[in-house]
N, C-alpha and C positions, 0 to 999 in steps of 0.2 A: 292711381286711386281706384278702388273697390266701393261699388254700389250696389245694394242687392236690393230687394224687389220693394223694400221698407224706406230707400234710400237711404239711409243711412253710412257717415261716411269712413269709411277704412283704411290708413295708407299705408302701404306696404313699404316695403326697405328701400325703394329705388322711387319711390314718392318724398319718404323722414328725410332723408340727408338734404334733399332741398327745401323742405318747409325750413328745417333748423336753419339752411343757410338765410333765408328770409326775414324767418322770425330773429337773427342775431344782428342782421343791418338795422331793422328798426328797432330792434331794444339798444342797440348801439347811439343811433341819433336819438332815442327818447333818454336815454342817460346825458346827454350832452346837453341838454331843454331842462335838466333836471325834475324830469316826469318820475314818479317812483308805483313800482305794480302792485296791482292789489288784484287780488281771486276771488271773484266771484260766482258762488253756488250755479250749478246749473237747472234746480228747483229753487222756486220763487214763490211768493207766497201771492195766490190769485188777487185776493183784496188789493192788495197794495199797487201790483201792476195795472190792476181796474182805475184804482183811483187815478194814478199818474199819468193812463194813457188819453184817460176820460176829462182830465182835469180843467183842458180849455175846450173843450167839445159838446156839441148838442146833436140829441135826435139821431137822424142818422148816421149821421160822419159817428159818434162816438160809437153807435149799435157795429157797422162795419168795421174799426178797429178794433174791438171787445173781440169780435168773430175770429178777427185772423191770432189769436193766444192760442198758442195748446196748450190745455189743461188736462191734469189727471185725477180722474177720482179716486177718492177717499173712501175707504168702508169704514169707517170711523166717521161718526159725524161731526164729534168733538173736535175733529183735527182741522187747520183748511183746506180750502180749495190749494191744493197744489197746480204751478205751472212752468212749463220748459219757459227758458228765459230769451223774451223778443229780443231785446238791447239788456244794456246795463244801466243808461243814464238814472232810469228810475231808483233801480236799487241801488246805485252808488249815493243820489242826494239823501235816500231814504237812510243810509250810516255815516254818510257823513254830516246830517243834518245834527246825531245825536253827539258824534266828538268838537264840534266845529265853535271857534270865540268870534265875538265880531272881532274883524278886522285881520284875523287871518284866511292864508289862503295857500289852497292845498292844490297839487300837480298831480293829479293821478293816469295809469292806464291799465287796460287790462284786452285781452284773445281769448277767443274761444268759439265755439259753435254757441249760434244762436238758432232756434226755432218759431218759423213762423207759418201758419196753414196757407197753403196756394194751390194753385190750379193743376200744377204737377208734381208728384210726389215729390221728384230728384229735385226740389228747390225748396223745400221744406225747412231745410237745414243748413247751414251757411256760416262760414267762420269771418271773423268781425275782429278787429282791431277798435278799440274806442279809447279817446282820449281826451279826459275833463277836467277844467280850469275854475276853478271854485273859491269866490271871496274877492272878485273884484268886479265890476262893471266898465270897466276904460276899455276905450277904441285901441289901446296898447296891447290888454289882453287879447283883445280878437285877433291883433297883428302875431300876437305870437303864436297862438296854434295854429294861422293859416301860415304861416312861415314852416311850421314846424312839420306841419303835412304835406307842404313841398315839397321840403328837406327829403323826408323819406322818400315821396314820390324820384327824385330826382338821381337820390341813392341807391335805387334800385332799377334806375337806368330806364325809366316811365318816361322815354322822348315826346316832347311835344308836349308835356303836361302842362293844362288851361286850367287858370280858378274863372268859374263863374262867381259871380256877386250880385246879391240884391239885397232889399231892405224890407220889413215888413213891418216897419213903423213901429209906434207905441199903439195903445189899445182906442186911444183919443185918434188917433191917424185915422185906423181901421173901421173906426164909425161910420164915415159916411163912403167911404173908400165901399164897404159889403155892400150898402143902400144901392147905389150909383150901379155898380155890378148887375148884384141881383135884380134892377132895373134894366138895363143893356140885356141881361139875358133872356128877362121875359119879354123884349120888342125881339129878340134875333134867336127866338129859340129853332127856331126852322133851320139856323145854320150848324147845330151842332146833332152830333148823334143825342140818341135817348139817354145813354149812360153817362159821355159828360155832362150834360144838359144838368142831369140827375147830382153827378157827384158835384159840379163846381155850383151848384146850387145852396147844394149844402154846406160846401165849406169853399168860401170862392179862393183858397190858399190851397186847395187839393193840388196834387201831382199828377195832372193826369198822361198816361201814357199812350192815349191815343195814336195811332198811326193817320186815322182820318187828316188828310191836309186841310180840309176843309172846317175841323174843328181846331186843328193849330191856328188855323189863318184867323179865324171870328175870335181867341184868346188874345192874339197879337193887337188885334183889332181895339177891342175891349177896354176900357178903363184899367190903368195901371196902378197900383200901391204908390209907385216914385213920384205921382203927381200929386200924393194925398198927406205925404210927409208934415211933419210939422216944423218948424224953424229949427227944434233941438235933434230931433232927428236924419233932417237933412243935415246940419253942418256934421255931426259922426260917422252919415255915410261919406260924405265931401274927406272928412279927416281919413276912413279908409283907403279912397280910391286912392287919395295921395299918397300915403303910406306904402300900398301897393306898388306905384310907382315908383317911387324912391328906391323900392326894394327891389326892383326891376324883375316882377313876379309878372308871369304873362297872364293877361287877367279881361276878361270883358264884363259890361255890366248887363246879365240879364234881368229884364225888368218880369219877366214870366217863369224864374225861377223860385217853386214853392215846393214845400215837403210834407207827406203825406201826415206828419207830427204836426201837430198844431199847436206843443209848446213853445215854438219858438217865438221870439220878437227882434226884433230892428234886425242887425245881421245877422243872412243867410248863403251859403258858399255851397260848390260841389267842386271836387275835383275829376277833371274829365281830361282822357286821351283819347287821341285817333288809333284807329286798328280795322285794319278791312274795309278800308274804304269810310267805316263811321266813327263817329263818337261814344264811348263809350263811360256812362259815369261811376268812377271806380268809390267813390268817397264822397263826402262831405258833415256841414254839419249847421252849426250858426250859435245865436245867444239865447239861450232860457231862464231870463232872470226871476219869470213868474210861477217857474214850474213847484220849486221847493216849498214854496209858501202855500202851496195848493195840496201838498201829500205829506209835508210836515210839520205846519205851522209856523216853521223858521225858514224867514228868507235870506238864499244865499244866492246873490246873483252867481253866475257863470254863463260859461261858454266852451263848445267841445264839437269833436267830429269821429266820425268814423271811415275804415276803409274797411273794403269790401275784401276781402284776403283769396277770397275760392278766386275773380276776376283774375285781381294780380297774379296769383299763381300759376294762372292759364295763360295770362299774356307771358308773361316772364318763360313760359315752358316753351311755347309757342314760337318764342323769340331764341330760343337753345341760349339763355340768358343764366343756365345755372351751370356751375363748372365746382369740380372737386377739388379741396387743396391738393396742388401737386407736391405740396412737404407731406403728404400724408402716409406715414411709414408703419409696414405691417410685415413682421415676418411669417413662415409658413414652415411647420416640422412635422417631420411624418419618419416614420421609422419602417424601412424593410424588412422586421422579421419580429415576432414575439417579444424574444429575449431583451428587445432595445425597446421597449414600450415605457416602462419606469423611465428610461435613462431622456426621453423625451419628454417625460413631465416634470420631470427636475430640470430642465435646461430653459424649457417651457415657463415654469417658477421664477429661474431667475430673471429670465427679461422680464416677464411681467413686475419683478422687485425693482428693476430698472428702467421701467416706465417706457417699455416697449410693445405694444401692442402685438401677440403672437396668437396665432389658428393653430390650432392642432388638429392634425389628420385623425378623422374617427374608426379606422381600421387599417388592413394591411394591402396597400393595393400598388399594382405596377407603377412606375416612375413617371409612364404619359399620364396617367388617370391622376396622378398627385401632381403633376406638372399642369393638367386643366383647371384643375382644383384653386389651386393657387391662382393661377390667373383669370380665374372667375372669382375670386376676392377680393379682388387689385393688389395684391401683396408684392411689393418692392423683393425681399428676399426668399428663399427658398434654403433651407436645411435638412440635409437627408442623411439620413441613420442608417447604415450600410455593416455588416458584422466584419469586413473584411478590413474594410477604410476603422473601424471601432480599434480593431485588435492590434494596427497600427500604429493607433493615439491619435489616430485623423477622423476628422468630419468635413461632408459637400458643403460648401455654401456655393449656390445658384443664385447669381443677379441676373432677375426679371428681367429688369430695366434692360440691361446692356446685353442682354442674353447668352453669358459667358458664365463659366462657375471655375470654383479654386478647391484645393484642399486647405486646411487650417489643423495645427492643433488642439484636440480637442480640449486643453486647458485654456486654449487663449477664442476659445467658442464667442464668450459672452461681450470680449471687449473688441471682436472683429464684427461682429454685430452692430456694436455701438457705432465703433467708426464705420462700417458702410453706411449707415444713417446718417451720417453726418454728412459723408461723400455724397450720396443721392441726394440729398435736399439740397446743398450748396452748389448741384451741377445746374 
């Protein structure tokens, strides 16, 4: 991958062949989940991410998540505020909100870069997998997309993959649940730095990512959500953990598991591996039954997650986890003289009529320089157009693979082709 000084990200040919392979294992398990894709714009319209990001937030927790949108201005004033897209969840309930009947319910997902402001350029921009379950409220649904984000996890050879779990109640929970806190905080604000102090004040469900031991230890400490549950909330976490276990998903319950979104309620999850000695959290997500009724007037419960796809990619790279099909069959024709130029775009023609992948040589060059050529391709065979071998009714075919070559006549070119394709894949 290519980052230049805007960060922005670029990936070259020997970067695509493994996103593809990546991105075709999980559209592979989200077809299986019956999840179906949807594209979404990567300009968004400012309002509307305002309202949605804003929708359960006050003061400053909302002013700081407002900050981290890039937005683009407008010389038109008529037009709006345009902006690069943080997540999608917003803009998805924001159209699904206008197609949707009670009682239906929609599987969606969608990849792509998102953009969000931060402290170093190179992290600006980040590709995102997200995936949203829209039209039910059952502790069934949350089993199935944390099932589902396993799944992938699992599929992609993500060893060791932990779901954390917690709960962040109903809105009645979290009454006295913030009271009690922001009480604890102001008797122990000496144990935290300024900035948690600052941020979990503001919103005691912040994420904060402190490294301070000293501000983990006084959060541990602290009054918990799980103790503030209400009867109906507790038995649906009760009904998850169990679930989870039946499903024999490795799983623990963090009680200091919160996200920097403050649409969510009751369950919340992150998907995390070990790597380097730490943990790492590549994903998650939880339920936002209140979000849709806040940016469209129609409420649609749901529940949905994301993964973090730049991580994966790095781990999976990290780990020499991405491997090319070895059926992957490419011929390679190059002609030694002029006159045989045509005669290899017509031979050229046919395999490509034949559904074989063929490179052509883009000038006249010695047998080593075309014999690098090709295996700087990976091409399985090699075809060389010779005026001597021509005038005989013969053509080279060179197998890579086994690094031996034959002569063939040149009538029977295309179907000696075919069966070595068939030979090398089946070896």
């Amino acid at each position: 991958m290519v980052q230049d000084a805007q960060s922005f990200h670029e990936f070259m040919p020997e970067q695509v062949w493994k996103w593809k392979l990546l991105e075709q294992t999980i559209e592979r398990i989200l077809a299986l989940y019956n999840y179906q894709e949807i594209r979404l714009s990567v300009l968004q319209d400012y309002r509307i991410l305002h309202q949605g990001i804003t929708a359960l937030m006050q003061g400053t927790e909302a002013e700081n998540a407002v900050e981290r949108v890039l937005s683009i201005c407008q010389p038109n004033e008529q037009l709006s505020l345009l902006s690069l897209r943080p997540e999608g969840t917003i803009s998805v309930l924001h159209h699904t909100a206008k197609i949707t009947n009670p009682g239906e319910i929609h599987r969606f997902y969608y990849s792509g870069p998102m953009f969000r402001k931060a402290d170093l350029p190179q992290h600006m921009e980040y590709y995102q997998l997200g995936v949203e379950l829209l039209g039910s409220d059952s502790v069934l649904s949350e089993s199935e997309v944390i099932s589902l984000g396993m799944k992938i996890c699992q599929e992609l050879n993500l060893k060791e993959v932990r779901l954390d779990i917690n709960s962040y109640g109903c809105f009645k929970c979290r009454e006295k649940f913030f009271a009690d806190l922001r009480k604890y905080l102001s008797e122990h604000k000496d144990e935290y730095c300024q900035q948690c102090f600052k941020d979990l004040y503001a919103n005691p469900f912040s994420e904060t990512r402190c490294q301070d031991q000293k501000c983990l230890h006084s959060v541990q400490k602290g009054p918990q959500i799980s103790d503030y549950l209400c009867s109906e909330c507790k038995s649906n976490f009760n009904r998850l953990k169990k679930i989870q276990a039946n499903l024999a998903h490795r799983y623990r319950v963090n009680p200091c598991l919160y996200k920097n979104f403050a649409y969510y309620n009751e369950t919340v999850f992150d998907f995390v591996v070990p790597h380097k000695g730490q943990e790492i959290v590549i994903g998650g997500g939880g339920r936002y039954d209140y979000l849709s009724a806040k940016i469209t007037g129609t409420s649609i419960p749901a529940v949905g997650f994301y993964l973090n796809l730049d991580s994966i990619f790095a781990i999976m790279e990290e780990g020499k986890q991405f491997h090319r099909n070895i059926n992957d069959f490419s011929a390679y024709i190059c002609a030694q003289s002029e006159n045989l130029e045509m005669m290899t775009l017509q031979i050229a023609q046919e395999l490509h009529s034949n559904g074989i992948k063929t490179i052509l040589s883009p000038d006249i060059s010695s047998t080593e320089t075309e014999l690098k050529r090709a295996k700087d391709q990976k091409c399985s065979l090699m075809l060389i157009l010779r005026e001597e071998n021509i005038r005989e009714g013969k053509i080279m075919l060179r197998n890579l693979a086994k690094d031996n070559h034959d002569y063939i006549a040149l009538k029977d070119t295309i179907p000696a082709v075919i069966l070595a394709r068939k030979a090398l894949i089946h070896d």
